[in-house]
C-alpha positions as CSV (number, residue, x, y, z in Angstrom):
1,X,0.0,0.0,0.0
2,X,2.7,2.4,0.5
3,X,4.5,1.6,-2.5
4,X,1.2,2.2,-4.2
5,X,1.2,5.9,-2.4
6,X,4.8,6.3,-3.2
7,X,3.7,6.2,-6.8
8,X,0.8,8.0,-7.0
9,X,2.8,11.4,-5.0
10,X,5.5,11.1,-7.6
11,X,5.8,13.5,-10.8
12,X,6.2,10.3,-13.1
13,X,2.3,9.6,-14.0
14,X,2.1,13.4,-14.1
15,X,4.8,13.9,-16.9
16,X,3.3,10.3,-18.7
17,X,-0.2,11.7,-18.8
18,X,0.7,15.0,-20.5
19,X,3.0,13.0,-23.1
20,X,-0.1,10.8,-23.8
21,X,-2.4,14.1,-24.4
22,X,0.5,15.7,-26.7
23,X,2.3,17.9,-24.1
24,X,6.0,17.8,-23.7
25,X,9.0,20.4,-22.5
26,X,10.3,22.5,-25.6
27,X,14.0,20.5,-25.3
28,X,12.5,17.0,-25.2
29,X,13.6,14.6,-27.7
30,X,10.5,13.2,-28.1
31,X,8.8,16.6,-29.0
32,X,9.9,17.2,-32.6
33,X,11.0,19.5,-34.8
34,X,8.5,21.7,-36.1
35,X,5.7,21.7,-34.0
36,X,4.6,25.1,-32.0
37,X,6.5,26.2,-29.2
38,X,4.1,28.9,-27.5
39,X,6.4,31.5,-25.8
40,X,6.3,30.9,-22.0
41,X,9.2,32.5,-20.5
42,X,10.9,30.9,-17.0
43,X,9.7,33.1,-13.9
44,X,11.8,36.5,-13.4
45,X,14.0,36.8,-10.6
46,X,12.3,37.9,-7.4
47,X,8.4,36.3,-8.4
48,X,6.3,35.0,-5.7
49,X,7.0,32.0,-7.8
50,X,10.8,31.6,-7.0
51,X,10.7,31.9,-3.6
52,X,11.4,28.7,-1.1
53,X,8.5,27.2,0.8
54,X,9.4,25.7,4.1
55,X,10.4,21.8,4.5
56,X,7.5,19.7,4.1
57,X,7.6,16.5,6.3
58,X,11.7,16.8,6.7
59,X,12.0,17.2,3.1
60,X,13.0,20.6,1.6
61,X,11.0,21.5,-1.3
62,X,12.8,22.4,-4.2
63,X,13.0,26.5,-4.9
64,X,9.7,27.7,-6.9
65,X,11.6,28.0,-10.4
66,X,10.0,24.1,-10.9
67,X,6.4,26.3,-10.5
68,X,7.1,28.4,-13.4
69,X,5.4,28.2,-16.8
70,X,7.7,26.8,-19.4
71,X,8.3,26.9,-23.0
72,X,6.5,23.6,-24.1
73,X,5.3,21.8,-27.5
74,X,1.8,21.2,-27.9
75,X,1.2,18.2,-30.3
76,X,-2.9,17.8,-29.6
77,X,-4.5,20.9,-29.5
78,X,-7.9,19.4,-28.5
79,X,-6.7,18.0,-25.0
80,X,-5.0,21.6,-24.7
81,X,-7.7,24.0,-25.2
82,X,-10.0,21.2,-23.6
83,X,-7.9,20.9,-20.3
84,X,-7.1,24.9,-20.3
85,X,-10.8,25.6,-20.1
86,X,-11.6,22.7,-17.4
87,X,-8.9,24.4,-15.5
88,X,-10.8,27.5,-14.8
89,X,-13.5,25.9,-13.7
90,X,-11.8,25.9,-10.2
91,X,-10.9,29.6,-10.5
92,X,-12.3,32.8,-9.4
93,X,-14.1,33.9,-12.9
94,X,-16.1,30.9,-12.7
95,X,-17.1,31.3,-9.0
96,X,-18.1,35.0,-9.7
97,X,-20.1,34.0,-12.8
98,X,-22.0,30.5,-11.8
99,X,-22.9,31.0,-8.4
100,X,-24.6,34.3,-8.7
101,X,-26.1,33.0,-12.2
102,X,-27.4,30.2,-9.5
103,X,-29.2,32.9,-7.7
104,X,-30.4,34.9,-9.8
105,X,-31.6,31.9,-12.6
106,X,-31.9,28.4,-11.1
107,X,-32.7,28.6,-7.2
108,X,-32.0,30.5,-4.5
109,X,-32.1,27.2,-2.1
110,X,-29.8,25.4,-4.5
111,X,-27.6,28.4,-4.3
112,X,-27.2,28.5,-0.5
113,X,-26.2,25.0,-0.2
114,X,-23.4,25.9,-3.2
115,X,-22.0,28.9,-1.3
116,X,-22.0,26.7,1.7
117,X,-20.4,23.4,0.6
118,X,-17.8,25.7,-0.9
119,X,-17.0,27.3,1.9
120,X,-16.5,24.9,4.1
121,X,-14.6,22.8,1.3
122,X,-12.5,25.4,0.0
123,X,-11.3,26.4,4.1
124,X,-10.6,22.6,5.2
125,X,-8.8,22.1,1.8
126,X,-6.8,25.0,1.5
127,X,-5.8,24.6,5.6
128,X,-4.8,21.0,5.0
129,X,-2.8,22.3,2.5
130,X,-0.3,24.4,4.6
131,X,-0.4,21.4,7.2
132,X,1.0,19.1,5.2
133,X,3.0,21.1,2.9
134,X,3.6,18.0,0.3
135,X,5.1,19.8,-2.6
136,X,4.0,19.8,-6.2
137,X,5.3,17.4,-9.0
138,X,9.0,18.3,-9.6
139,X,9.9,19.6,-13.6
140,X,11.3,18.3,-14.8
141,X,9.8,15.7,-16.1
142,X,6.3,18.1,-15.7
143,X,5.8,20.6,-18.0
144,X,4.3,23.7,-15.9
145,X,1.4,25.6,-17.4
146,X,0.9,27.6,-14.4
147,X,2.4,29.8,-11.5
148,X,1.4,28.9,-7.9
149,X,3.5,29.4,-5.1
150,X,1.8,27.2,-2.5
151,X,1.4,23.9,-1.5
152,X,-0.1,20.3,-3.8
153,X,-2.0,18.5,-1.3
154,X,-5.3,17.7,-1.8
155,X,-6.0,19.8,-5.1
156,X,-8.8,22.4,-4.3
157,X,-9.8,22.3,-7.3
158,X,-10.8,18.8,-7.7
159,X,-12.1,19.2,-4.1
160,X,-14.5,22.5,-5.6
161,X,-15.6,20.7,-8.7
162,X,-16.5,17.8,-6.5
163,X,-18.2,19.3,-3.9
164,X,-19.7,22.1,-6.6
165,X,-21.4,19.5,-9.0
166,X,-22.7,17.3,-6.6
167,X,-24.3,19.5,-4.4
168,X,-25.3,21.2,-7.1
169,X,-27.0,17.2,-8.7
170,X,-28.0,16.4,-5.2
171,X,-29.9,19.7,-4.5
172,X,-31.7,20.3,-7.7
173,X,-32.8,16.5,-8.0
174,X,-35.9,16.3,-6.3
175,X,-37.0,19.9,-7.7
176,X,-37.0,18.8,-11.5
177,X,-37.4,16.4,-13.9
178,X,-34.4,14.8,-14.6
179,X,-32.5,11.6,-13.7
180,X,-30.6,11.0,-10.4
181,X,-28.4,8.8,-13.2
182,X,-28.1,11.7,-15.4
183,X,-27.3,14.4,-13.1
184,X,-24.8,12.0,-11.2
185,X,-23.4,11.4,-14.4
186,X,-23.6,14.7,-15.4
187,X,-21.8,16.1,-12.2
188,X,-19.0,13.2,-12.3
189,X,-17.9,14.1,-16.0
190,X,-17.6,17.9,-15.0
191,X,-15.4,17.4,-11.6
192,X,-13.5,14.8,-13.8
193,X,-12.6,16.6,-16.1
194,X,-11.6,19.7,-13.7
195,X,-9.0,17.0,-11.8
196,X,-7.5,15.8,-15.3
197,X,-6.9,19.6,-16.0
198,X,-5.0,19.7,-12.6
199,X,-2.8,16.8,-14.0
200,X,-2.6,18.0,-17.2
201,X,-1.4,21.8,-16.2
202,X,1.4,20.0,-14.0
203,X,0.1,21.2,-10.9
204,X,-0.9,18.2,-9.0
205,X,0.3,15.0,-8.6
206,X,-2.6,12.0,-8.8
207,X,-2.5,11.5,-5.0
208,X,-3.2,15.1,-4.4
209,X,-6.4,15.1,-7.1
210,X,-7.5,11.3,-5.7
211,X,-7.2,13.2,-1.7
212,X,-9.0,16.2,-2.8
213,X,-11.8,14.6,-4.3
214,X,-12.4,12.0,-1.7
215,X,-12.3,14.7,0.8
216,X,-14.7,16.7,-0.8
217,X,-17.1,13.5,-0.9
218,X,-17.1,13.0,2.9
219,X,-17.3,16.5,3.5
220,X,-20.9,16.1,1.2
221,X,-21.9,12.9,3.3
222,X,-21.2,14.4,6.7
223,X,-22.9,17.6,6.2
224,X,-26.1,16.5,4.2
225,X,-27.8,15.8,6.8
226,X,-27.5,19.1,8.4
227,X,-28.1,21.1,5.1
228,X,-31.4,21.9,6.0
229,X,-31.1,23.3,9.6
230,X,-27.9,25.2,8.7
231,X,-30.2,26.5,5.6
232,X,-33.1,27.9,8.3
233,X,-30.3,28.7,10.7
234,X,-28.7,30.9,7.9
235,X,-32.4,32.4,7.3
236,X,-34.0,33.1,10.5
237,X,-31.2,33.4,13.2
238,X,-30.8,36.8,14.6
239,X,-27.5,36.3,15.2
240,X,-27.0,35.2,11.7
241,X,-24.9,38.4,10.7
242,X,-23.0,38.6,13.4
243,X,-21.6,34.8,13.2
244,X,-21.1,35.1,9.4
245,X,-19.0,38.1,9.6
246,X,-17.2,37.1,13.0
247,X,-16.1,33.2,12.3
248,X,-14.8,33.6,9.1
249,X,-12.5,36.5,10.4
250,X,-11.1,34.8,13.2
251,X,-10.7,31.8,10.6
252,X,-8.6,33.7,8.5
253,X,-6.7,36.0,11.0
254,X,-5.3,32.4,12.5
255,X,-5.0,31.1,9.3
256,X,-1.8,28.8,9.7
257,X,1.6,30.7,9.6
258,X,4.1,29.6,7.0
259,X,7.7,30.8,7.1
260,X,7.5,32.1,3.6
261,X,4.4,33.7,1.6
262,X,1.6,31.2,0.3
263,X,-1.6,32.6,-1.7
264,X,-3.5,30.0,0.3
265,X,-4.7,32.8,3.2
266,X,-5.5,35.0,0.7
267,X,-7.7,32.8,-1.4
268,X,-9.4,31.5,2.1
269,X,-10.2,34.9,2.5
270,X,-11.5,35.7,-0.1
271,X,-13.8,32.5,-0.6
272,X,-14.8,33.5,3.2
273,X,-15.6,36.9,2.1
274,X,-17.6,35.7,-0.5
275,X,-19.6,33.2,1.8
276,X,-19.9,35.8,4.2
277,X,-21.2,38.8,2.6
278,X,-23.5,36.5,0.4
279,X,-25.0,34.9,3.9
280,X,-25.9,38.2,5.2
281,X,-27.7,38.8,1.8
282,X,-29.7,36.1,2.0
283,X,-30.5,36.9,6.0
284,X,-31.5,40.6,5.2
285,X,-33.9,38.9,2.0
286,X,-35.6,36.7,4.2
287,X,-36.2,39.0,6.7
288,X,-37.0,42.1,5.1
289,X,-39.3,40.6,2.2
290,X,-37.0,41.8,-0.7
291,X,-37.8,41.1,-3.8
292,X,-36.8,37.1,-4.2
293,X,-36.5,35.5,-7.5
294,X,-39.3,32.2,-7.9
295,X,-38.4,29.4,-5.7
296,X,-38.6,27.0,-8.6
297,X,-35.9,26.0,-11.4
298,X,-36.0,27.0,-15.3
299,X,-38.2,24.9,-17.2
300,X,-37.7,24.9,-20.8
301,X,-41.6,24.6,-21.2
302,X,-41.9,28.3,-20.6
303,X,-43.1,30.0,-23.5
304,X,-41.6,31.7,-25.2
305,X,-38.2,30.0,-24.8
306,X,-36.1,32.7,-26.6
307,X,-37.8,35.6,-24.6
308,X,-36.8,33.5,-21.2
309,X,-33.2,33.2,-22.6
310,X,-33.1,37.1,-23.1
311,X,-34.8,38.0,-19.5
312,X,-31.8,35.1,-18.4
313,X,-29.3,36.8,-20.3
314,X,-30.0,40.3,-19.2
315,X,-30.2,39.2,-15.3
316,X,-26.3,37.6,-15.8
317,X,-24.9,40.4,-17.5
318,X,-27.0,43.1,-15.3
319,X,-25.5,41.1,-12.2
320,X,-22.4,40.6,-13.2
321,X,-21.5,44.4,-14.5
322,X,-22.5,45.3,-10.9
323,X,-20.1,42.7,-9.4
324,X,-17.3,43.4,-11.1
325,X,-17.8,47.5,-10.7
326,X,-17.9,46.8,-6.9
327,X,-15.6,44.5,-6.6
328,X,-12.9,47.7,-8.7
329,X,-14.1,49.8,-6.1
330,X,-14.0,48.5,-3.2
331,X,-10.8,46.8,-3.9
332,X,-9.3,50.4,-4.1
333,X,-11.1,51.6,-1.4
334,X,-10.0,49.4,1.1
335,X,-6.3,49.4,-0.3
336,X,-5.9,52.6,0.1
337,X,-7.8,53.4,3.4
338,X,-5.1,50.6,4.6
339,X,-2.4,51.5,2.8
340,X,-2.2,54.7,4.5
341,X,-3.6,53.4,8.0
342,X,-0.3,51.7,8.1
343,X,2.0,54.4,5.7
344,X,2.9,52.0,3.3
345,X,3.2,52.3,-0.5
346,X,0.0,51.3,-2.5
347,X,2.0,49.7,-4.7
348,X,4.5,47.6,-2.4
349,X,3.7,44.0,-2.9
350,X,5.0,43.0,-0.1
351,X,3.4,45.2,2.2
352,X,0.2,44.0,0.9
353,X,1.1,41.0,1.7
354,X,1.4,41.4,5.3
355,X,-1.6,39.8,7.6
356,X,-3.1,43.4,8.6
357,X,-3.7,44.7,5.1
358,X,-4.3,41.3,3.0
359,X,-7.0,39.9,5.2
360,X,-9.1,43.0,5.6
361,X,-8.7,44.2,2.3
362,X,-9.3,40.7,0.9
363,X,-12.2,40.2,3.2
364,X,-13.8,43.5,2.9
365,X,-13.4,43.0,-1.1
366,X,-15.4,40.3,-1.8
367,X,-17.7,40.4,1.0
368,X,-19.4,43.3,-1.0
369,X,-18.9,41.4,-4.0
370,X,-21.4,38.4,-2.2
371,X,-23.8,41.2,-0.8
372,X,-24.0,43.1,-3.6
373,X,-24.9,39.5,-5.8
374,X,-27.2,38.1,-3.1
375,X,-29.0,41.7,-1.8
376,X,-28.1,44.7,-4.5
377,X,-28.3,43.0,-7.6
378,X,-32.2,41.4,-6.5
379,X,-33.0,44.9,-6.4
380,X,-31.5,46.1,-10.1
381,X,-33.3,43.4,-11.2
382,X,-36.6,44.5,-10.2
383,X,-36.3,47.7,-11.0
384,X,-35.4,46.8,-14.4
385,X,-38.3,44.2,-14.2
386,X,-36.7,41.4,-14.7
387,X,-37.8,39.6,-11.9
């Protein structure tokens, strides 16, 4: 069994999986003359990239120069554009565009059990992470595709696509028409081929994308049956605002210390954020009587089914123009008001980096950004009458 493990953490079936999809380092033999190098350039001196994380486990990972995008040769341009797009399924542009969209178009219920499964998912993933401090597949022999200066183990993203499209199956099934086979099928292709991406962009190993995945699952099992008190907890409780802002702080003000800079806090934060600010939304709905959207999925029966894709249309973009306007100034805002709370430079990096500017700004940020989706943006919508 430990042999087994042995194999699965090493950067071998990493490196064999991209040469089978048509993906190999721009000096490889077995890449060929002639074929496309796209220009990636090695990290620059000084990156977030290049610097040292701290020994994992009594082993010293390697500098971050082996995290850098690379000059490679694509030979199957499918599997590349495929895997590139299945890749940013985990990131931030497709949690700001499909859970609002959620909201807004599918079901508000659906939607709070999203935000909350990805919460708690994203936090237990991305603190495991900085516990266990495995390392990500050496290169060579993986080709890199992207720049992350943190930690391999579990993969988030396997553990958000996982968590994301089952919830997502398990929710919705009993409020339409479709199979339990089909959306379970449905749900498995999509976090599959999110945790392929992560092996294809060299940035997990297989042990890290099996972990994350099977993580994610007994997170689902364990919470189900509390869904729906947490869901009338989040409603009714008069303390509901005050817990949503409070825990996630203190989670991510004793985030876990590394001896060197990680991203991991500040994407915690800012899924936290997110959680937070969209929980109070959904509070302030439910007890004010805002304007909700129909507690009922889309049906394609509707008629007319091109005026319901326009009135879905114009509630994303609507929505989303809002978002990204208040998450630009809000951003600013809270830089700067920090920034020159503590006199340092709006545009020192490092500064920004530091634990009494990153977390509030990060926090403050994009809990606006889930307020704003889960309260503002309800209103627009009315007002414009699309609701």
């Amino acid at each position: 069994m430990a042999r087994v493990l042995r194999r699965l953490r090493s950067s071998q079936p990493v490196a064999r999986f991209q040469r089978c999809c048509g993906l190999f380092p721009a000096a490889e033999e077995g890449a060929g003359d002639g074929d496309h190098v796209p220009a990636r350039d090695t990290c620059p001196r000084g990156s977030p990239a290049r610097q040292r994380l701290p020994e994992a486990n009594g082993v010293k990972s390697s500098p971050q120069p082996q995290d850098c995008a690379q000059k490679y040769v694509v030979k199957n341009y499918f599997y590349y554009y495929l895997f590139k797009f299945s890749s940013a399924l985990g990131e931030e542009i497709f949690y700001i565009t499909f859970l609002p969209f959620t909201y807004w178009n599918i079901n508000h219920d659906v939607s709070r059990r999203l935000i909350m499964m990805w919460c708690i998912v994203m936090y237990i993933g991305q603190v495991t992470k900085d516990i266990l401090k495995w390392p990500r597949p050496h290169s060579p022999p993986v080709v890199k595709l992207e720049m992350r200066a943190e930690y391999g183990m579990p993969s988030t993203h396997a553990m958000a696509a996982t968590s994301i499209s089952f919830t997502f199956c398990i929710a919705t099934i009993n409020q339409n028409k479709y199979s339990l086979v089909l959306g379970l099928m449905a749900a498995f292709v999509f976090s599959t081929l999110v945790c392929l991406s992560r092996l294809y962009t060299g940035m997990h190993t297989v042990l890290d994308v099996i972990g994350g995945t099977l993580i994610s699952a007994a997170l689902i099992v364990l919470t189900y049956p509390a869904w729906d008190i947490i869901d009338h907890l989040m409603l009714t409780s008069p303390f509901c605002p005050i817990l949503s802002i409070v825990v996630p702080l203190l989670l991510c003000y004793n985030y876990p210390k590394l001896e060197d800079y990680s991203p991991t806090r500040a994407d915690t934060t800012t899924v936290l954020g997110a959680g937070a600010g969209a929980t109070v939304g959904f509070w302030l709905n439910n007890l004010c009587a805002a304007p909700n959207y129909p507690n009922q999925s889309l049906h394609l029966s509707l008629p007319p089914i091109s005026e319901m894709m326009m009135v879905v249309l114009a509630k994303f973009l609507v929505g989303i123009f809002i978002l990204l306007v208040t998450r630009y100034f809000i951003k600013g805002m809270a830089l700067r008001v920090l920034c020159s709370r503590y006199q340092v430079s709006l545009n020192d990096l490092e500064a920004r980096r530091r634990l009494e500017i990153e977390v509030p700004y990060k926090f403050i940020t994009y809990s606006s950004v889930g307020f704003s989706a889960t309260a503002l943006v309800p209103l627009v919508h009315e007002l414009l009458g699309l609701i």
